[in-house]
C-alpha positions in Angstrom: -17.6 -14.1 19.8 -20.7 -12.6 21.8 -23.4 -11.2 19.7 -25.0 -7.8 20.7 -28.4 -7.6 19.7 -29.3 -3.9 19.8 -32.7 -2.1 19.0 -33.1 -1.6 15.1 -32.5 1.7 14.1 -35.3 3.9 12.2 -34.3 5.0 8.8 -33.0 8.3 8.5 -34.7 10.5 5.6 -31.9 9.8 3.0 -31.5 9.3 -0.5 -29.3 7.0 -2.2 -27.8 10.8 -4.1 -27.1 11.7 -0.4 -25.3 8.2 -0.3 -23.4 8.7 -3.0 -22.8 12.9 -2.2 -21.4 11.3 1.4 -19.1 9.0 0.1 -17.6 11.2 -2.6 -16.7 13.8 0.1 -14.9 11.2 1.7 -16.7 10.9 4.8 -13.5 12.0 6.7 -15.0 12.7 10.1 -17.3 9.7 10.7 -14.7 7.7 9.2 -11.9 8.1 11.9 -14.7 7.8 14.3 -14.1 3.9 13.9 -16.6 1.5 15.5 -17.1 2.7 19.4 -20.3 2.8 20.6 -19.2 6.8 21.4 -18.3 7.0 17.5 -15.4 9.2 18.3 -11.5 8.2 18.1 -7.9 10.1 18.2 -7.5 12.2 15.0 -4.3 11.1 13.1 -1.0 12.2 13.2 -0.4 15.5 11.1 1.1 14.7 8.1 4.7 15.4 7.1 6.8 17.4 4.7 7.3 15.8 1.6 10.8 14.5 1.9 11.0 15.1 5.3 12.6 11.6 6.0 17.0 12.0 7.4 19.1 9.6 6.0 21.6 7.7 7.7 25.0 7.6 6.9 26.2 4.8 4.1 26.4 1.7 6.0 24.2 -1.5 6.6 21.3 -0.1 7.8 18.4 1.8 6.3 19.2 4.5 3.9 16.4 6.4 5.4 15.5 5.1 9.0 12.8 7.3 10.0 9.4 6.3 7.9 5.6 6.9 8.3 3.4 4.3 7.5 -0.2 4.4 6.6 -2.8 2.3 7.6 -6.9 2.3 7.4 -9.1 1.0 10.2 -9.4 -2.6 9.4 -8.1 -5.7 11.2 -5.7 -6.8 8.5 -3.5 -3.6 9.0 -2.1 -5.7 12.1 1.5 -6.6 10.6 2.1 -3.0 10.5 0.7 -1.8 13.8 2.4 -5.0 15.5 5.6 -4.3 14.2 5.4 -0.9 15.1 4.1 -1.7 18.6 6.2 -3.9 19.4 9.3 -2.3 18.4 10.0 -4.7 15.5 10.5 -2.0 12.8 13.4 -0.2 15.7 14.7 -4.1 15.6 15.7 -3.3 12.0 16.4 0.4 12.1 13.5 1.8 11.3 11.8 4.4 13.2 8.1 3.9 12.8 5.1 6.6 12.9 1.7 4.8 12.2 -0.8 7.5 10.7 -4.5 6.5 10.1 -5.9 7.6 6.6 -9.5 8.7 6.1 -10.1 7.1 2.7 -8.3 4.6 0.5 -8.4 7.0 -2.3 -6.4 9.6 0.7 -4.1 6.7 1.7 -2.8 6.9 -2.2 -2.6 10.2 -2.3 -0.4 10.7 0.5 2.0 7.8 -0.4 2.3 9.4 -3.8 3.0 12.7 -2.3 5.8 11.4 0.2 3.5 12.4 3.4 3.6 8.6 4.4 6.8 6.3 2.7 5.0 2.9 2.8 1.3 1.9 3.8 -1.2 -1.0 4.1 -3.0 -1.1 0.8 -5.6 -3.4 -1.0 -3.9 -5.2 -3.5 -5.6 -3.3 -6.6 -4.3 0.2 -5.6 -0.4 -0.5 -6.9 -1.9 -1.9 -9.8 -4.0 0.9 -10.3 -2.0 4.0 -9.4 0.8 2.3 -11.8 -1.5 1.7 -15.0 -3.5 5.1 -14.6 -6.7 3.4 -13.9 -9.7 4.8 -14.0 -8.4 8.4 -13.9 -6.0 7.6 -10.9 -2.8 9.8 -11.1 -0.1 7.7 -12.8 2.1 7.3 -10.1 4.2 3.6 -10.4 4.0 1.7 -7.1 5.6 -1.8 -6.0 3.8 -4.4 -3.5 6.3 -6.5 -2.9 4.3 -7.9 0.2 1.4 -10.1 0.9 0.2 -8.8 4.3 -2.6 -11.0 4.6 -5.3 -13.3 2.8 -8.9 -13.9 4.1 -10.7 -12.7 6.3 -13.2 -10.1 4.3 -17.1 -10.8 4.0 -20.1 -9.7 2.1 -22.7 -8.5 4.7 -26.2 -8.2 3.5 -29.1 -5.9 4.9 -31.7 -7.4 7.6 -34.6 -7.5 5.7 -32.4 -9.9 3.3 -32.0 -12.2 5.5 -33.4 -15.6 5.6 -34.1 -14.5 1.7 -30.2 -14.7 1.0 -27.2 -16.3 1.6 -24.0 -18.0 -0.6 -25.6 -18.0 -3.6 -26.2 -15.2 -5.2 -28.4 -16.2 -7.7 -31.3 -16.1 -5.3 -30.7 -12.5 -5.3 -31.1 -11.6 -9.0 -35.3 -11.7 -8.6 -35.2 -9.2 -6.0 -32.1 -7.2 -8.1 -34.7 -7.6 -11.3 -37.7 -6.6 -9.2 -35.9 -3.6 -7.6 -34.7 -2.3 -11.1 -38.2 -2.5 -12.9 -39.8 -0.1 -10.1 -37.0 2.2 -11.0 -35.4 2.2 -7.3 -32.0 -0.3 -8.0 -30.4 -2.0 -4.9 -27.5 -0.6 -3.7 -24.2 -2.2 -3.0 -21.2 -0.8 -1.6 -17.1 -1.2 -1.4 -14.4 0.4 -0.9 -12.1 1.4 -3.5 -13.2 0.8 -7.5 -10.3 -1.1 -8.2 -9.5 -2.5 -5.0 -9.9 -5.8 -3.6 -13.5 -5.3 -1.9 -14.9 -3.9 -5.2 -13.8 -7.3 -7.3 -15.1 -9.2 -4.3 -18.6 -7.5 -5.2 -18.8 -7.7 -8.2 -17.8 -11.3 -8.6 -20.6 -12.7 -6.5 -23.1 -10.1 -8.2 -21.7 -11.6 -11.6 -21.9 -15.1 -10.3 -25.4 -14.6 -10.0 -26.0 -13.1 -13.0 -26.2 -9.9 -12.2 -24.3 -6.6 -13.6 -22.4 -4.8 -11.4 -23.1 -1.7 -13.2 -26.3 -2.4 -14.8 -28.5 -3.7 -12.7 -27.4 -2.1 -9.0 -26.1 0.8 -7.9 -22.1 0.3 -6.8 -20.9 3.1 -4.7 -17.4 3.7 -2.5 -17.5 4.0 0.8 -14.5 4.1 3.3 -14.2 1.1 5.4 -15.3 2.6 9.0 -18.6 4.1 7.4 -20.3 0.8 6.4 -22.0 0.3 8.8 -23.2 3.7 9.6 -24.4 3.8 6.0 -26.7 0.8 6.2 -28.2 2.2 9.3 -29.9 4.9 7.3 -31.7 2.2 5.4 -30.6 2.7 1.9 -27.6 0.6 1.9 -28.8 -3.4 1.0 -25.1 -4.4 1.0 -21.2 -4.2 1.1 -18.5 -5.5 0.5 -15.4 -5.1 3.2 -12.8 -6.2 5.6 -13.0 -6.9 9.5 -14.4 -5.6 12.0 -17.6 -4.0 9.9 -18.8 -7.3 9.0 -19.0 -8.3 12.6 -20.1 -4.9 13.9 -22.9 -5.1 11.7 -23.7 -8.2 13.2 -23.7 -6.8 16.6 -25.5 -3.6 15.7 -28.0 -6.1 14.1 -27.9 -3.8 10.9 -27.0 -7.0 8.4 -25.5 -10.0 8.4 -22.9 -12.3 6.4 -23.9 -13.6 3.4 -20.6 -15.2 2.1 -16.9 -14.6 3.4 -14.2 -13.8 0.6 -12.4 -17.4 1.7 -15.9 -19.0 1.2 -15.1 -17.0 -2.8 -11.8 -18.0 -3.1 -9.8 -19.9 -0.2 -6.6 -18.1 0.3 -7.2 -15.0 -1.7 -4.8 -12.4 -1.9 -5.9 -9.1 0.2 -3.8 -6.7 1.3 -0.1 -5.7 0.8 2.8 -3.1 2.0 2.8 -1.0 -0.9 6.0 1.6 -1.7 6.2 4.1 -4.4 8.4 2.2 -7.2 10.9 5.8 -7.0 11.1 5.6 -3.0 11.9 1.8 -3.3 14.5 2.4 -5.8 16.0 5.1 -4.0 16.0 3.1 -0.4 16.6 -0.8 -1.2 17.8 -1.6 2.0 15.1 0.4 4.0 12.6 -1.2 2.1 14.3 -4.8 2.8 14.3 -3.7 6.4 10.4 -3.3 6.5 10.1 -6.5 5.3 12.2 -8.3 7.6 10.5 -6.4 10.3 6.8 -7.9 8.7 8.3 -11.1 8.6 8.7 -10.9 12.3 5.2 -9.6 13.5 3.5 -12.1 10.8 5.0 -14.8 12.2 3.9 -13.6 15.9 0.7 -12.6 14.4 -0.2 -16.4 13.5 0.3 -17.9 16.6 -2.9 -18.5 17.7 -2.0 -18.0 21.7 -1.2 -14.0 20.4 -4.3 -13.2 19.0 -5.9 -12.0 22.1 -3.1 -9.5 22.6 -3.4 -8.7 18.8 -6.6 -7.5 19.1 -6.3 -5.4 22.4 -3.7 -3.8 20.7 -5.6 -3.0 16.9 -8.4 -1.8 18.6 -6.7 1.1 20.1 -8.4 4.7 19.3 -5.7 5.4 17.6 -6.2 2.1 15.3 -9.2 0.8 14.6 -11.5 2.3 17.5 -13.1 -0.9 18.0 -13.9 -3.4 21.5 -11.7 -5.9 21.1 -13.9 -8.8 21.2 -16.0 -7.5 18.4 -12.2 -8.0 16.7 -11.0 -11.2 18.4 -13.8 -13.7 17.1 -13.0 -13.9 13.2 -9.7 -13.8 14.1 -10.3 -17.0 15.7 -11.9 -18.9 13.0 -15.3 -18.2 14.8 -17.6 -17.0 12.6 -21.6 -15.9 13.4 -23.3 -15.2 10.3 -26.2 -13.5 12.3 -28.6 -15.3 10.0 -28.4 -18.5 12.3 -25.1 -20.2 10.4 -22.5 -20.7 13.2 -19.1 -22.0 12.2 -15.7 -22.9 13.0 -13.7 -21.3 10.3 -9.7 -23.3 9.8 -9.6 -20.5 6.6 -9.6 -17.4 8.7 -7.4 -14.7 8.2 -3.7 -15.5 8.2 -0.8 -13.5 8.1 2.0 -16.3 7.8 0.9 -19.5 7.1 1.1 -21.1 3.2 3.5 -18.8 2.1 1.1 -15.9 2.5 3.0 -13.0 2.1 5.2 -14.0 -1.0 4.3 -11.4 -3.9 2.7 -14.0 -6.3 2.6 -12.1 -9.3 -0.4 -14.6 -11.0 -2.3 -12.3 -8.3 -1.5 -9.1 -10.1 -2.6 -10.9 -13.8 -5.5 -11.9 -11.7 -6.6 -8.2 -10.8 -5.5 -7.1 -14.6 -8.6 -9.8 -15.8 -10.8 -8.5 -13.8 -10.1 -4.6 -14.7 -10.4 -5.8 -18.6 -14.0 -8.0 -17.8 -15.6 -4.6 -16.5 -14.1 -2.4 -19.2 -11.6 -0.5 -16.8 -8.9 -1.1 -19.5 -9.6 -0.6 -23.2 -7.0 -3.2 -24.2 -5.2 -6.0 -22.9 -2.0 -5.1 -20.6 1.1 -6.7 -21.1 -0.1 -9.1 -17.9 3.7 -10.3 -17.6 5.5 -7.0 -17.6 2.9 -5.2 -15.2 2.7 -8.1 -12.9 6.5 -8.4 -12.4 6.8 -4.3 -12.2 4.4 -3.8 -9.7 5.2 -7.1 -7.5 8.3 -7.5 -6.8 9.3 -10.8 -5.4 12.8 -10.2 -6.1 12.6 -7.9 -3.4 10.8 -10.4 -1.5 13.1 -13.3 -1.9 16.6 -11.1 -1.2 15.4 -9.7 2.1 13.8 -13.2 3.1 17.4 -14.8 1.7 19.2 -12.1 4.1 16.9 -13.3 6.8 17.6 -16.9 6.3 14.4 -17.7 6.0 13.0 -20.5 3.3 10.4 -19.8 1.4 7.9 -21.6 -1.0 8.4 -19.3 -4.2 6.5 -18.7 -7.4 3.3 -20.3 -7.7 1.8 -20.3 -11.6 -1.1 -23.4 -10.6 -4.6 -22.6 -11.3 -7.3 -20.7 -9.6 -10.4 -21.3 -8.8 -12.9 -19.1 -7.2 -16.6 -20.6 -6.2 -18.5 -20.2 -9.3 -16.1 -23.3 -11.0 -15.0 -20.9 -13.4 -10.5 -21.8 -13.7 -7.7 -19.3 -13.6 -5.1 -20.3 -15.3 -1.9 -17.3 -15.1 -0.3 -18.5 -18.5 -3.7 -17.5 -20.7 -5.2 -14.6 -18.4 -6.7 -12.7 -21.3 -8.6 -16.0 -22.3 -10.0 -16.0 -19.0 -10.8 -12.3 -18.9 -13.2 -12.7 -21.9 -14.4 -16.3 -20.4 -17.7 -14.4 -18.3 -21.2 -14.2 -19.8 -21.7 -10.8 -17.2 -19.1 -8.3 -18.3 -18.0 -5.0 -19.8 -15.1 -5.8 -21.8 -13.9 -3.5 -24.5 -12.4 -5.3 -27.9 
C-alpha cells in the first residue's frame, strides 16, 4: 500500500463539548462525504415505505423478493455490495437496493422501522436492540450471519507516536497525567454497544485504565474519524477499514494495535434481520444467505480483491481510492509509526468457518455489557445467545446449499491480555476484570 504523507493540519478552535455536540447530531453530512480528497459523495437512496416490499406468489422462491439492504461506509460491508453488484442476490430472487446509512444508531432505526429489510451491522447492535440496551428501543433482531472477522484497528494521534504502541499500559501515565490537569484524553468509537466500542475499551482496561473514568469515550460514525482527529482534540479511535489507513495517509495518526492483533479471528460484523421480518419471510431470508455464501466465497480469493476494492470504493459505497482500500485487504499492513508487516490474519470473509453464527460470540458481547454495568443483572446468556443468532437458520440454508460446514464451536477464548473465555461459565468471566463497572 502507498503511503501519502500530507502537510499536518492546524488545529481547528474546538472543544471536546463541540466533539461531543457533533457526534450526537449525527454528523450526517460529513459522514456520507466518505474519504475523497473532495469530501463529497452520492447521497443515499431515499428511503422507502414501511412495508413497501411485493410478495411473490407461494412457491420456492422468496416470499418477498424485492429487499433494501443497509450498509455503512466501511470495507467489511463488501459481502453485501458484492452480492448486490454482481447480481448474486437476482441469482436467488432477490431484488437488491443497497442504501448507505449516516450513523449506526440511523442504520437501527431504519431496519426497525421496515425502511431497509436486512443491513450490515456490528455484532453488538442485535444484541442490543433485542435486550433494550442502554435505552435502545426494544426491538428483537436475529444475526444469523458472520459477515466478516478482522480487519479493524486502534489508531492513535501523532503526537502519540513513538510514545505508544500494543501495549496499552504505556499509555495509562499519560491517561493519569491528562486526568490530573483536568483535560482527560479522548477516545472514540462507533456505537456504545457495538463491536468498536468493546474493542476500546478492552485495550484501555488491559492497561488499566477505565473506560469511563479516566478518558472521555464518545460515538462517532465511522466516515468522521478521521476528520475528527484533524481538529486536534481526538487522541484516539477505535474502527473499521479504510479510516485506519486514511489516517495513515492523511498523517493524522497511526495504528497502534489491530483487533486480530486483540483477538485472532474475532467476530465483527453480521447481516442482521428484524426477528418479525425473518419470521414472516424464512425463505427470503435463506435466500440472502445463500446469495452471501456466494460473494464470501468470491470475496476470499485473493486474485478478486483488486476488483473488490474498485468496486467498495464507489461514491455510492465507501467514497474512498481504492488503493487506500486494497492494502489491508491484502495482509499489508503500515502502521505509520515505522512497523511494516505482512499480516496472514487480515480480514476474511470465508475462510475458518467465518460466517457461522457462533452463538459463544453473543455470551461473549453479553460479558462485556455486564463488566461495564450496561446490564443490571446477569442475562439468561443461553437463551439470548440462541434468540438473537440463529444458526438454525444458518445451517438449513447452508444444508439447501449443499454446502458443509464446521458447526458450533463452545472452545475457549482468548484475547491478548491472557485473560480465558470459557462460553459454559460467561458470568464467571464477566466478573473476572480488576477495571470494570459491574452491577451486583
Amino acid at each position: 500500500m502507498t503511503i501519502r504523507k500530507r502537510t499536518k493540519p492546524t488545529s481547528l478552535n474546538m472543544s471536546r463539548r463541540d466533539v461531543l455536540r457533533a457526534a450526537g447530531a449525527g454528523l450526517s453530512a460529513a459522514v456520507l462525504a466518505g474519504c475523497s480528497k473532495s469530501e463529497s459523495a452520492s447521497s443515499p437512496a431515499p428511503a422507502a415505505p414501511s412495508g413497501s416490499t411485493t410478495p411473490t406468489a407461494a412457491g420456492s422462491g422468496p416470499e418477498t423478493p424485492d429487499l433494501r439492504f443497509g450498509m455503512i461506509a466501511l470495507t467489511d460491508c463488501s459481502p453485501i455490495v458484492v452480492a448486490h453488484e454482481k447480481g448474486i442476490f437476482k441469482k436467488y430472487g432477490i431484488n437488491s437496493t443497497v442504501v448507505k446509512g449516516a450513523s449506526w444508531a440511523a442504520i437501527r432505526d431504519s431496519l426497525s422501522n421496515g425502511d431497509i429489510h436486512a443491513t450490515h451491522m456490528l455484532l453488538g447492535m442485535p444484541l442490543a436492540s433485542t435486550l433494550g440496551l442502554l435505552g435502545a428501543p426494544k426491538k428483537p433482531m436475529i444475526a444469523p450471519w458472520l459477515l466478516n472477522r478482522n480487519g479493524q484497528a486502534i489508531t492513535l494521534k501523532m503526537d502519540l507516536k513513538g510514545k505508544v504502541a500494543a501495549d496499552p499500559k504505556v499509555l495509562k501515565p499519560l491517561v493519569d497525567e491528562a486526568k490530573s490537569k483536568g483535560t482527560p484524553m479522548t477516545f472514540a468509537m462507533t456505537f456504545p454497544p457495538g463491536t468498536h466500542a468493546m474493542w476500546m475499551r478492552y485495550y484501555l482496561a488491559a492497561g488499566g485504565i477505565h473506560p469511563d473514568k479516566d478518558v472521555a469515550l464518545v460515538t462517532i460514525p465511522p466516515p468522521q474519524m478521521v476528520a475528527n482527529m484533524k481538529v486536534g482534540k481526538m487522541d484516539g479511535f477505535c474502527v473499521g477499514e479504510p479510516w485506519g489507513a486514511r489516517a495513515i495517509a492523511d498523517s493524522i495518526g497511526y495504528t497502534a494495535i489491530t483487533t486480530q492483533e486483540m483477538w485472532k479471528d474475532h467476530p465483527e460484523k453480521v447481516c442482521a434481520f428484524t426477528e418479525e421480518f425473518a419470521e414472516k419471510n424464512p425463505k427470503t431470508v435463506k435466500a440472502v444467505l445463500k446469495a452471501l455464501h456466494e460473494s464470501s466465497v468470491w470475496l476470499d480469493d485473493m486474485k478478486n480483491r483488486p476488483e473488490l476494492a474498485s468496486i467498495v470504493s464507489k461514491p455510492t459505497y465507501i467514497n474512498c481510492p481504492p488503493e487506500l482500500i486494497l492494502g489491508r485487504l491484502q495482509g499489508k499492513y503500515d502502521y505509520g509509526d515505522g512497523r511494516v508487516k505482512d499480516d496472514p490474519n487480515y480480514m476474511i470473509f470465508s475462510q475458518r468457518n467465518c460466517n457461522y453464527p457462533q452463538p459463544k460470540y453473543a455470551a461473549w458481547f453479553m460479558t462485556q455489557y455486564r463488566r461495564w454495568g450496561m446490564l443490571d443483572a446477569a442475562p439468561d446468556y443461553e437463551a439470548v445467545a440462541k434468540k438473537v443468532m440463529r444458526p438454525d437458520l444458518y445451517e438449513e440454508a447452508m444444508k439447501e446449499l449443499g454446502v458443509t460446514v464446521a458447526g458450533r464451536d463452545d472452545s475457549t477464548e482468548t484475547l491478548f491480555d491472557g485473560t480465558p473465555f470459557d462460553p459454559k461459565e460467561p458470568e464467571k468471566y464477566a466478573a473476572n476484570f480488576s477495571v470494570h463497572s459491574l452491577k451486583a
